[in-house]
N, C-alpha and C positions, 0 to 999 in steps of 0.2 A: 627868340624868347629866352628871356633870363632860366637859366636851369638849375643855379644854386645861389647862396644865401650873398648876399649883398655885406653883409659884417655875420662874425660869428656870434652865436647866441651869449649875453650876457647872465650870467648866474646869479641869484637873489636871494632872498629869502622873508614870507610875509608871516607875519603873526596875525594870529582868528582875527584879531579886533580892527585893526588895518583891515585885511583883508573884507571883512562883511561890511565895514563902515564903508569901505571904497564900490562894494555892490552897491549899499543902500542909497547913494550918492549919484549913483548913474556912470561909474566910471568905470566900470567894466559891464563890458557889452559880449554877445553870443553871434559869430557868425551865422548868417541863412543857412551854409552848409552843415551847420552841426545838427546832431540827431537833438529829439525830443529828451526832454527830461524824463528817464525810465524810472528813476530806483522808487521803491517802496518805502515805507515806516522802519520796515528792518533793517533796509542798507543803511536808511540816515542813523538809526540806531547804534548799529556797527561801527557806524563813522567814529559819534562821539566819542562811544566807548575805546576807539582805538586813541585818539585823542588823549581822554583822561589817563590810558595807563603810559603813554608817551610813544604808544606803538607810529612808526612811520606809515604813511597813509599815499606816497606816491609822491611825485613833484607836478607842477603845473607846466605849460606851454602857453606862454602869451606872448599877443601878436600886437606890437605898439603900432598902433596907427590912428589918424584923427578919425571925431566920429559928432554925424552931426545932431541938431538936438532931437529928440526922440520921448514917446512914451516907452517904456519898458515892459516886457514881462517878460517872469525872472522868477518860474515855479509860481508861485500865490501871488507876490509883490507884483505891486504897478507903479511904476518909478518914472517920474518925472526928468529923466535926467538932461542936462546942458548938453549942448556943443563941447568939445575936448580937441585939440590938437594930439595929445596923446593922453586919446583912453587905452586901454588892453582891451582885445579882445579874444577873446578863451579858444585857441584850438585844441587843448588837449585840458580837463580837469572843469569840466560845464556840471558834471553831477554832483561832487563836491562843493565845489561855490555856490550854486543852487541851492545844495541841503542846507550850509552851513547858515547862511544868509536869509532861508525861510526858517529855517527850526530855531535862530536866535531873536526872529522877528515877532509882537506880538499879533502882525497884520498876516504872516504865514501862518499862524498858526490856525488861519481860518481852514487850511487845508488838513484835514487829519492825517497824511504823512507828515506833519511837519508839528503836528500839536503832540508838542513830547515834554517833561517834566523830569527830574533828577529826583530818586525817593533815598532820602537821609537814611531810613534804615537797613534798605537794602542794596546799598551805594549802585548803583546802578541804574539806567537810563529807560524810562517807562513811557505808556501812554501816556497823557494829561488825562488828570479825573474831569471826570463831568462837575463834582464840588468840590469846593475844597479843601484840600489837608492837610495841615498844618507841615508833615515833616517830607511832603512831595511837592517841591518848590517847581514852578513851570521854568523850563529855559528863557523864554526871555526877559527875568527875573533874577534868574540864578548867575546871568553873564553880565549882569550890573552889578555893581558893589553897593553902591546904592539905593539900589531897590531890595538886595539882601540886606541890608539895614533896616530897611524899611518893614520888611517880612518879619523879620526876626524881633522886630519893637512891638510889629501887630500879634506877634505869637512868645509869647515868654516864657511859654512852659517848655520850648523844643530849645533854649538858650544852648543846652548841653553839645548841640550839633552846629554852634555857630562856627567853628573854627573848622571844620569837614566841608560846610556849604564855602568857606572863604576860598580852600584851596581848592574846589571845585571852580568858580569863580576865575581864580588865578592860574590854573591850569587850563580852560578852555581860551581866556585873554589871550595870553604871552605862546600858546603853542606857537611853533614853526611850521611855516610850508616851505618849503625849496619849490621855487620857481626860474624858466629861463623864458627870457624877454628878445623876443625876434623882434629886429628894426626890418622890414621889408618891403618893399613898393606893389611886389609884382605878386598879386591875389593867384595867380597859376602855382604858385612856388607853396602856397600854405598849405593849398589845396593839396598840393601832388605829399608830402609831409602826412597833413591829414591821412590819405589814402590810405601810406605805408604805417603809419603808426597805427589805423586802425584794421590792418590784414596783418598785423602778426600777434595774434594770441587774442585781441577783442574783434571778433567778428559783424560786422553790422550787416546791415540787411542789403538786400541790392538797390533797393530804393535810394540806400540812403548810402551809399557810395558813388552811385549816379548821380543823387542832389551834389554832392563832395565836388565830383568831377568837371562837373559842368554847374558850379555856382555860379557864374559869371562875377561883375561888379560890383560891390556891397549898397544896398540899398535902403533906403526904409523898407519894412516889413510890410508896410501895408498896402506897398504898391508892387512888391516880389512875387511872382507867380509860381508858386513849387507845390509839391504833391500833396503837401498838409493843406496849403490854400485851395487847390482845387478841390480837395475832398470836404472843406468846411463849405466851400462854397453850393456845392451839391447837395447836398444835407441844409445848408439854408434854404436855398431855394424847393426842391423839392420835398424835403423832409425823408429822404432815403438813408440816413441812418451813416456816420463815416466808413465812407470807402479805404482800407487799410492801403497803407502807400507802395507796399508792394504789387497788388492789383489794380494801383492808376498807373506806377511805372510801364507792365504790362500793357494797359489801355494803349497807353501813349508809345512805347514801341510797335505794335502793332497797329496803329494805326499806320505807323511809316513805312512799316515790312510787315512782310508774316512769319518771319523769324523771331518771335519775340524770347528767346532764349541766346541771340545772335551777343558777340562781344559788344559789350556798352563801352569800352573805351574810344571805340572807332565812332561815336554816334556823330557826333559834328565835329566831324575833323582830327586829328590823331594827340591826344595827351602825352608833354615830353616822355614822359619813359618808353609809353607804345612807340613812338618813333624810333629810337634805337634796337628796341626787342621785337618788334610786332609789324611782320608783312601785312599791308591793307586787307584793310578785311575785304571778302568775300560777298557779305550778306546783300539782299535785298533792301535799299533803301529808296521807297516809291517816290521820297522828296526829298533829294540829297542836297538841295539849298536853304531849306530851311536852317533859318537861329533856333536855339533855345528858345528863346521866349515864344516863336511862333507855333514850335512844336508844340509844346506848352498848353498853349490858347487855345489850339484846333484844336487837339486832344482831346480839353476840357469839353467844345463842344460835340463833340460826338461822341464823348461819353455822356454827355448831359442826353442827346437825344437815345440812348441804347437805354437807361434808366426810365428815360419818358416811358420808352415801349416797355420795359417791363413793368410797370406799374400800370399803364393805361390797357394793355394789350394782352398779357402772359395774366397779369393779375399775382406779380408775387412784390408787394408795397413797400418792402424796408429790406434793407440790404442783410441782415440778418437771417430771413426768410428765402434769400438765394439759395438756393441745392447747392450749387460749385460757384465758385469766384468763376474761374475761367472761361466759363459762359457768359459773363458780362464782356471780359475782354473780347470775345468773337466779334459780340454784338458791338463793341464799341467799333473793332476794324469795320464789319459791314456798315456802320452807321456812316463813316467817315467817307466812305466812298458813294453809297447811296443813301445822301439827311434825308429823300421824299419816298420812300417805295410807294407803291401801288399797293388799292386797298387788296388782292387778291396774292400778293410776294408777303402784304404783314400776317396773312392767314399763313402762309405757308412759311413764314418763320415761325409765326407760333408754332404752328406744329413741329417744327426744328426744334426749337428750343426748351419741350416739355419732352418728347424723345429723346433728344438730350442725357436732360434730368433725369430719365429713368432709368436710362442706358449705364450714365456715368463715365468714367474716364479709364475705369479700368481695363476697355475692351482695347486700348492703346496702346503702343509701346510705348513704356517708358511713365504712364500712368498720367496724371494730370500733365505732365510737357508733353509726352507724346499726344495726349488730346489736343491740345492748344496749335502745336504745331502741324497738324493733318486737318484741325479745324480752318486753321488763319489760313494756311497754303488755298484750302478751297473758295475759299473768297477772291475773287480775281477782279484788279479794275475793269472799269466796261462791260463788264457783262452780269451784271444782276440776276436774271434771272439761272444763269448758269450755274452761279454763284452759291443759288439759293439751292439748287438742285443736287450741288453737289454736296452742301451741306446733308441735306435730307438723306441721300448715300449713305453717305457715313454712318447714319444713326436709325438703319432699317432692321430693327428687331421685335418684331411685334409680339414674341413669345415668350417676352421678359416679367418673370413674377411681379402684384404688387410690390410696393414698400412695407414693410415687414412693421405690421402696428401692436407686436407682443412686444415691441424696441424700443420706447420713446423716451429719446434725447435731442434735445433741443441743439447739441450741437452738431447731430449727423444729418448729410443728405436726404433720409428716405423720409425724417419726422419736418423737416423743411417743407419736403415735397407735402406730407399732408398738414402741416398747417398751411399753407397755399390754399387748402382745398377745403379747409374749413373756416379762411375768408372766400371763397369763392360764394360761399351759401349766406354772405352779409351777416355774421354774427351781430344779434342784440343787446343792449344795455336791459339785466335783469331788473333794474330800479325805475328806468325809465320808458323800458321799450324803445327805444330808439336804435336805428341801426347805426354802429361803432364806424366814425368818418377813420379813414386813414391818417389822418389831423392828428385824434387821439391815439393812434396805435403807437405814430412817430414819439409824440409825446412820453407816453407808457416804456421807448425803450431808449431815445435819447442815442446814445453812441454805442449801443450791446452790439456784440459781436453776436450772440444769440438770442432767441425770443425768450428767453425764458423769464423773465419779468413780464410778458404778455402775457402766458399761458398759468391756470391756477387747478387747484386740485378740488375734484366735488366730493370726496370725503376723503382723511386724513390717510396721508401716504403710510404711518405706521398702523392703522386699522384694519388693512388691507393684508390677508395673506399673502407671503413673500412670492411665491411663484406670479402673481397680479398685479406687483408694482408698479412695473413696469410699463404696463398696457396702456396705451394711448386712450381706454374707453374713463379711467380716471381723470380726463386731460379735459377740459377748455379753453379755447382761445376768448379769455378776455379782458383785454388790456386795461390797467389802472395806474394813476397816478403813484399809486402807492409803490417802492420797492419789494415788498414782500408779496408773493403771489395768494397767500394764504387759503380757504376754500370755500365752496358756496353751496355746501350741502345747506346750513343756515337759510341761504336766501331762497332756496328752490323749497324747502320743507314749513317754515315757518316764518312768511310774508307777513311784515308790520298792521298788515288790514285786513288780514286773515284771508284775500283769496288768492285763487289759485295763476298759477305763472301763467299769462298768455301762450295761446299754442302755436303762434307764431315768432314769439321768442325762445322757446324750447326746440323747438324747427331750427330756428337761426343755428341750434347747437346741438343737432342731433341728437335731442332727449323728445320722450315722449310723458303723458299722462302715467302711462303704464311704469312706465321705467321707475317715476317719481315713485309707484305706492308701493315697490321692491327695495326702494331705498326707504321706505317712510318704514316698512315691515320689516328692516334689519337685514334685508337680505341683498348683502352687498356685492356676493358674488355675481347671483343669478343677475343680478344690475349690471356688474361689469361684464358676464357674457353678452346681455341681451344687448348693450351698446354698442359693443364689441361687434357683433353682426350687423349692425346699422351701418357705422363707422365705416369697414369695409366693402358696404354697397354701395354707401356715397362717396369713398374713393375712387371703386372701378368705376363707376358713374364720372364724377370727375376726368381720369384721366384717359376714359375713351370719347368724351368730349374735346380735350385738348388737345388731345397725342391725333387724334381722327385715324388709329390702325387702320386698316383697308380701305380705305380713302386713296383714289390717283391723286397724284402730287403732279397735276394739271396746271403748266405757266398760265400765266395772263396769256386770251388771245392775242394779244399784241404781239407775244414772243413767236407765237404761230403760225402768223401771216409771213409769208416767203417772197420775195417780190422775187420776180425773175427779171433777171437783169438783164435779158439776149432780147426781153418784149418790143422791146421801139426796134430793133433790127431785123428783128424776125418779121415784125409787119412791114417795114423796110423791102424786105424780098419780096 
């Protein structure tokens, strides 16, 4: 394998307007291996501004190679672009081209990090107004000369600032990038490049140094199998919310070992550098003939079926609502090795996997890896139900307090665990009565990291004496289209027909008749105690239903029956 560069890097240098016309065109393109577009409104911000005062901004790394024709996306833009014998394509400088190329476009600027504006009086680089103002020119406006023309004939009173918008103009055109242009055959070499430029000082994720590592061939996008695409793909189909690419990587090493902390260089087969530095690994690899792409594939599939069962089985519907990531990975190894369990091993993983939850990961060295890793290790091929048992081991603590409901934040474990527990009881639609499908819940959070766009407040969080803010008895689970979760004291006190909530949609939310005429009578607290006490029966109710505490963790008879293997010879005598 080629180990270094084929010609040395040629040195260059592009100006803004070159540069974005040559994106808008289709002529620079984004390796599969590169990460996502992260930066925010403020970094493309900072760009410009470093721009306008002439501050240096970094050099580019491009990778000359042909590229064939393609749809694009390219931050907000969807670029048509041709066939090229030599497009670039970006290994080093994708968040800058990205910014520069949506924020001077008027079709980015659909995207609010990139809908930004230059205000005359404040020289300086803004939001876009919602209307508009004569001396806050939008960017891509302001990087025409022509269209500042244009601006400035429509506006005659701001004429005083035409020469400031000109070299505005003039200085975002003509800036300079310093770029260096790799001619190279061999995709292993960009990559290993890639690697080291992104392990000394910008750190990425391990996902996405694994994507790095093991890109294989450049492909269309649409038929490439990587962590993003498996995660949109699960979220298509089942509506569980994106799985972040560090816990598919996990899935997907674990599925092949129960190491999933083990060196990713060694994963299929040794990357130049480990070849010279790095004695073979060690680790457990259950399919050490697998490609990439099949890894890949299976992966997908038994994480798709560990997601089936937590939705269909555990009852916790959108990825958001998971207690721990880490507990999908498990479920993804078990799934991988046994896609059909028996109906009495998914009992008895439920009950795994909500003891679990309650347990958490702390009772482990090493804290969530040391769970993961005592977890996966107990998973053994061929033996399921062993497998299952040993899980259950691990997480035999039945003297474990609830989850603490004075706490609620939608981003910790124990308020995950009881919104679980407050779809378990089929929350209703207050308007319609109807019970809330997990359709709409999906809908309601779309790609949240947390439910908190589900969950709304039943009177006004600053009404609430501060010691009770807190309190989960303030809280309902009910998902809306709307981003703001706002509150539904309104809907419970003062129903458009004048009656009263059905008591089967007040049920669906642990409120009662009672509770309503504590709230209708101002008396907010005794309302937040009296819920408060509900809440925490229907949790322990809840989770001595799921967890089954003193319950034998009884295999399938099947596992039971012993065949003696001496029978035919022993009758024999």
């Amino acid at each position: 394998m080629t180990t270094e560069l084929d010609a040395r890097p040629s040195a260059t240098m592009f100006d803004v307007e070159t540069l974005v016309n040559m994106a808008w065109m289709g002529q620079i393109r984004v390796p599969h291996f590169q990460r996502d577009f992260r930066w925010q409104r403020a970094d493309v911000i900072r760009l410009l501004d470093s721009i306008l005062r002439g501050y240096p901004i970094g050099s580019l790394l491009l990778w000359r190679r042909p590229a064939q024709p393609q749809t694009l996306r390219l931050g907000a833009l969807t670029i048509d672009a041709p066939g090229s014998d030599r497009a670039l394509w970006v290994v080093d400088g994708q968040q800058r081209i990205t910014s520069l190329a949506n924020a001077l476009s008027e079709d980015g600027a659909k995207d609010s990090r990139f809908s930004l504006a230059y205000d005359l009086k404040l020289k300086q680089f803004v939001a876009r107004p919602a209307v508009e103002e004569p001396t806050i020119i939008p960017l891509p406006v302001i990087f025409d000369l022509q269209k500042v023309l244009r601006w400035f004939s429509a506006h005659p009173d701001i004429l005083d600032y035409v020469e400031q918008a000109s070299a505005v103009t003039r200085t975002l055109r003509q800036y300079a990038i310093p770029a260096y242009e790799v001619v190279q055959d061999d995709a292993q070499v960009l990559q290993d490049i890639f690697d080291r430029m992104n392990n000394y000082g910008k750190r990425l994720s391990r996902a996405e140094i694994f994507s790095a590592l093991f890109a294989g061939e450049e492909k269309a996008k649409d038929v490439t199998l990587n962590f993003d695409r498996i995660a949109e793909n699960l979220d298509d189909d089942l509506g569980f919310g994106l799985v972040d690419k560090d816990t598919v990587l996990r899935a997907v090493l674990a599925r092949r070992g129960p190491d999933v902390a083990r060196e990713i260089r060694n994963e299929f087969g040794f990357h130049s550098e480990t070849r010279r530095t790095h004695q073979p690994s060690r680790a457990i690899i259950e399919f050490p003939d697998e490609d990439r792409d099949t890894a890949y594939r299976l992966g997908e599939e038994a994480l798709r079926r560990a997601i089936i069962f937590l939705q269909e089985e555990t009852g916790v519907p959108h990825f958001s609502m998971l207690p721990y990531r880490h507990l999908l990975v498990v479920l993804t190894r078990l799934f991988a090795h046994y896609p059909q369990p028996d109906a009495r091993n998914l009992r008895l993983l439920r009950r795994w996997f909500w003891r679990a939850a309650v347990v958490g990961p702390e009772i482990y060295k090493g804290s969530t890896t040391g769970a993961l890793r005592f977890l996966c290790f107990a998973i053994r091929p061929g033996d399921l139900g062993g497998s299952i048992q040993a899980l259950l081991g691990l997480v035999d603590r039945p003297d474990l307090p609830l989850p603490n409901l004075r706490r609620f934040r939608s981003n910790e474990a124990s308020t995950k665990i009881t919104l679980c527990s407050w779809w378990s009881i089929e929350p209703r639609s207050l308007t319609t009565g109807e019970k809330i499908r997990r359709e709409e819940l999906s809908a309601s959070l779309l790609d949240r990291v947390t439910a908190f766009d589900a969950v709304r407040y039943i009177v006004p969080r600053y009404s609430v004496p501060e010691e009770y803010r807190l309190w989960a008895a303030n809280r309902v689970l009910l998902p809306t289209r709307e981003s703001e979760t706002g509150t539904i004291e309104g809907d419970l006190l003062r129903r458009p027909n004048g009656e009263a909530v059905p008591q089967e949609v007040l049920t669906s939310h642990v409120l009662s008749h009672e509770m309503l005429e504590l709230l209708e009578g101002d008396k907010t607290v005794e309302f937040l105690k009296e819920r408060q006490v509900a809440l925490q029966t229907q949790l322990q109710g809840f989770l001595q239903g799921v967890c089954e505490w003193g319950f034998e963790n009884t295999p399938p008879l099947t596992d039971l029956i012993i065949e003696d293997v001496n029978e035919e010879n022993d009758d024999a005598s």
